[in-house]
Each structure stands twice: as structure tokens, then as C-alpha cells.
C-alpha positions in Angstrom: 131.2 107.1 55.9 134.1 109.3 55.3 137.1 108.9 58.0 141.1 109.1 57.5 140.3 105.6 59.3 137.3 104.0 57.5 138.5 102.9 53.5 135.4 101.6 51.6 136.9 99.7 48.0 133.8 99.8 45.8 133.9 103.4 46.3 135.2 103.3 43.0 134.6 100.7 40.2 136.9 97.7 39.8 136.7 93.8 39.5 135.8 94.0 43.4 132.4 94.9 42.3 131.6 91.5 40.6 132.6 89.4 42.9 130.7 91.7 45.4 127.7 91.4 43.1 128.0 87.2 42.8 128.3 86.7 46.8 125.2 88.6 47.0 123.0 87.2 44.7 121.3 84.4 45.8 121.5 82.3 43.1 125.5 82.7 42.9 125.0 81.9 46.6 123.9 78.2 46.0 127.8 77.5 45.0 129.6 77.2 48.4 132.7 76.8 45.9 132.6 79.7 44.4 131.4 82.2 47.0 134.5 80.6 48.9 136.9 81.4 46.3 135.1 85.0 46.0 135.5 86.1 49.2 139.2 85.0 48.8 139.7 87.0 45.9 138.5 90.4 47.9 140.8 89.3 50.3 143.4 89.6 47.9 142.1 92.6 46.6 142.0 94.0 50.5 145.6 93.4 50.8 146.8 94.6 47.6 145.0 98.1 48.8 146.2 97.6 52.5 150.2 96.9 51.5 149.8 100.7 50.0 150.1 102.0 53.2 152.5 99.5 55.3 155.9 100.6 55.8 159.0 99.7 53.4 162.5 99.2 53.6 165.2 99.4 51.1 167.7 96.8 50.1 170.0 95.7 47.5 169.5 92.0 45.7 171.6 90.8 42.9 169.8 90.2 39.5 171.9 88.0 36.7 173.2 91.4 35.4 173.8 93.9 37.8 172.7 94.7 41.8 169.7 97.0 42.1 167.8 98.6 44.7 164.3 97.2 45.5 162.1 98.3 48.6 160.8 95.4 51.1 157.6 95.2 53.7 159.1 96.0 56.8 155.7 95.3 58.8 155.8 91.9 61.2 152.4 90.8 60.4 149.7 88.9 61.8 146.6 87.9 59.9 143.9 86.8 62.3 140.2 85.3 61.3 137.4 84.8 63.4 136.2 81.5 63.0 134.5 79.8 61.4 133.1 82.6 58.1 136.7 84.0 58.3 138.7 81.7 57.1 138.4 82.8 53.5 139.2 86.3 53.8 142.0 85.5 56.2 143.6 82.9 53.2 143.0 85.7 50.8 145.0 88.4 52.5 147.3 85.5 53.6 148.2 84.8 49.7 149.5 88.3 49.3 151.9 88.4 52.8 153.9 85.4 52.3 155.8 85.8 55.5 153.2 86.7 57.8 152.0 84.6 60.8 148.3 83.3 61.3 146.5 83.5 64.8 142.6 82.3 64.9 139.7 82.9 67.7 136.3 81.5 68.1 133.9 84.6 68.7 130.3 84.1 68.0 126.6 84.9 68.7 125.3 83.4 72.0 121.5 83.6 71.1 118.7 83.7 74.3 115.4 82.5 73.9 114.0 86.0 73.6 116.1 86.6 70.4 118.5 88.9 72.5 122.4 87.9 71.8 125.4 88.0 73.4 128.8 87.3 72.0 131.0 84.8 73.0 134.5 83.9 72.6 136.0 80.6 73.7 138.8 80.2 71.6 142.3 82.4 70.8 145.6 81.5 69.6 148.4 83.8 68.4 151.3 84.2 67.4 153.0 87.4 70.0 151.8 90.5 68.2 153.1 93.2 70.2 154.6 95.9 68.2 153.3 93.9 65.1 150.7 95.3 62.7 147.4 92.6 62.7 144.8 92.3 60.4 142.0 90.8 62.3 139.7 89.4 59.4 136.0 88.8 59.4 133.7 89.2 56.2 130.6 90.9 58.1 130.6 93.4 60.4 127.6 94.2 61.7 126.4 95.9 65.5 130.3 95.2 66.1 129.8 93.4 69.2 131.4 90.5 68.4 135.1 92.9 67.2 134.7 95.1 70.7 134.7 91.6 72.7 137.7 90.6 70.1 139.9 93.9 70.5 139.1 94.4 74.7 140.6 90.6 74.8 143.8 92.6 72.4 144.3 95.5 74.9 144.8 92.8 78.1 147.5 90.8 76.1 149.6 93.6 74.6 149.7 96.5 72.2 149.9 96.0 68.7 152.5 98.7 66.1 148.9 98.9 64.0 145.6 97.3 64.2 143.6 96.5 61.2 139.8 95.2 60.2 139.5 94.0 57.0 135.9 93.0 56.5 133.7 91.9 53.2 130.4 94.4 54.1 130.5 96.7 57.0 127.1 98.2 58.3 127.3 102.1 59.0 126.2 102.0 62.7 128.9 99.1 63.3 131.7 101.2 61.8 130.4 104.1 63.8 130.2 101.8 66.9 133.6 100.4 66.9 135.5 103.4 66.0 134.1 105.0 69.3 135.3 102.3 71.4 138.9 102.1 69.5 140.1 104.9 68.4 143.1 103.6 66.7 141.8 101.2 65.0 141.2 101.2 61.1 138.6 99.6 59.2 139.3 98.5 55.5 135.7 96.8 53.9 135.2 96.3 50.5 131.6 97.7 51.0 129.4 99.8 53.3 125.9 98.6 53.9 122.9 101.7 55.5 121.0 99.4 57.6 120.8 97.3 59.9 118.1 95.4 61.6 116.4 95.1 65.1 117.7 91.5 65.4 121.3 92.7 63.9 121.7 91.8 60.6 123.0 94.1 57.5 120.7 95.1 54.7 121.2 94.6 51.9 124.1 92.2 53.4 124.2 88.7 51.9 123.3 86.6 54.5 125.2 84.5 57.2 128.4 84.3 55.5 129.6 81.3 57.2 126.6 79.2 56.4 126.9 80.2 52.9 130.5 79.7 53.1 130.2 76.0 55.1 127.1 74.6 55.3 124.1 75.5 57.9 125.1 74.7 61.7 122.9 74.1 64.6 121.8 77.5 66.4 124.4 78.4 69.1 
């Protein structure tokens, strides 16, 4: 999907695609290890691409020969995962902002007996982020409920300088979805999935990135 607001990675070939290709597969899969370590490393990858476009500031340091010029982030930052499949991506981005603060919140699928979901979210702490630019990390997006509930809960507390999704796979009709409902927000994924299910899942996808990620967990 082509937007000024949407940035899809593997849009072009680079390293992204194998680890892309290894979380995938479901033989890769069986190493919680290393699809840990892989969704780290696109969430270095995500913040390499993201710190293109933050704002700088220029300032003079002294080398052992002479002063030079040298331009600094001048974003106040806050990384945020959704717990529990984003802690990964949220240390990977983390490794590249040294000086940015960490906030976490427990959203997740409610599940009813007639396979109908709701999201719920019981848990948020942050750091203050107004006027701040957050990165609100998450490796799947998929119908987007679960990031409307997330960024309505943002808009009672106060106004962040620049809102940010940085997500593993994004499905179409959840990019579509939540750029309706916030129309500042941007969405930076390192892939862009055409389908998505009656029960809500991404195809092709990779599966519930958490479990892969943790271990299975008891359904909510």
C-alpha cells in the first residue's frame, strides 16, 4: 500500500529479507532463540530506517586533534511494546536509541466461546510522552483492533510530538483500518501481508508471534 505514511522495508532487497524468510519458515520457527534474536535484528533494522527521518541538532565535541561539528537526535523518545510478543522488537529498536525511555502495556485478544474477540488492555506504564515522539512496537498487526484500543487510551493521556508503529508483518486491511481511525499516525513494517482471515489472522503471516517467541500460553 502506497502512503507518505505507510513505509514497507522489504520493498527493496536487503538482509531484512532473511531474517523475514527464517521467522517464517516453520522449521526456523522451532528455535525460540533464534526467532527471538531475529525479530530483534529487524528491530534494529526498523530503527536504523526510522532515525532517517527524526529531527537533528548540531553541536560541537572535541576530538584528540581538533573540535568538529557533528549533528545529534534531538527527538525525546519513547519505545513502547505491547506485551508479551513485543518485547523483542521493542529491545531491538531500543539497541539503536540509547537514550530513550521504555513504557509497556498489556493489550490482548479476549476470545468468546463463539470464536468472536474483543481486545483487552489491563496493563500501561509510561514514561510522560507528551510532546515526545513514541514508537509503539508490536510485531503483527493484523484487524488493528488491539492498536485503536492502544492509541484511543494515547489521545485521553496527552498528545504525543510524533506517533509511530513499528511492526514485523502488517496485513493490508489493518494498515487501511488504523490509518482511518488516526490520521497522524505512521506505520513503519518490515513487510505487508494481502490477507487476512475470518478469525483474524495474516496470511501468509507466521503464526502467533508470541508463542513462537515464549512458549504456548493458556487461551485468554
Amino acid at each position: 500500500m502506497k502512503s507518505d505514511r505507510v513505509h514497507v522495508l522489504n520493498a527493496s532487497n536487503s538482509i531484512l529479507n532473511t531474517y523475514l524468510k527464517e521467522i517464517r519458515n516453520i522449521e526456523t520457527q522451532k528455535d525460540r532463540l533464534r526467532f527471538r534474536k531475529n525479530i530483534e535484528r529487524i528491530g534494529n533494522i526498523l530503527a536504523y530506517e526510522i532515525s532517517k527521518t527524526l529531527d537533528y541538532t548540531q553541536e560541537t565535541i572535541q576530538t584528540p586533534l581538533s573540535p568538529t561539528q557533528v549533528e545529534s537526535i534531538q527527538d525525546e523518545m519513547v519505545i513502547m511494546s505491547i506485551l508479551r510478543a513485543g518485547i523483542p522488537l521493542q529491545q531491538g529498536i531500543l539497541n539503536y536509541f540509547d537514550h530513550a525511555d521504555a513504557g509497556f502495556i498489556g493489550a490482548y485478544r479476549k476470545h468468546a466461546q463463539d470464536q468472536s474477540f474483543s481486545i483487552a488492555m489491563d496493563y500501561f506504564t509510561s514514561p510522560a510522552f507528551s510532546e515526545r515522539t513514541i514508537i509503539l512496537c508490536d510485531p503483527m498487526l493484523a484487524t488493528g483492533k488491539s492498536f485503536i484500543s492502544v492509541l484511543n487510551a494515547f489521545k485521553e493521556i496527552n498528545q504525543p510530538k510524533r506517533l509511530i508503529l513499528a511492526t514485523v508483518i502488517a496485513s493490508r486491511f489493518g494498515i487501511e483500518t488504523l490509518l482511518a481511525a488516526h490520521p497522524k499516525l505512521e506505520i513503519w513494517t518490515a513487510a505487508e501481508d494481502p490477507e487476512l482471515t475470518e478469525k483474524g489472522y495474516i496470511v501468509p503471516g507466521l503464526g502467533d508471534a508470541g508463542d513462537l517467541a515464549y512458549g504456548s500460553k493458556e487461551q485468554s
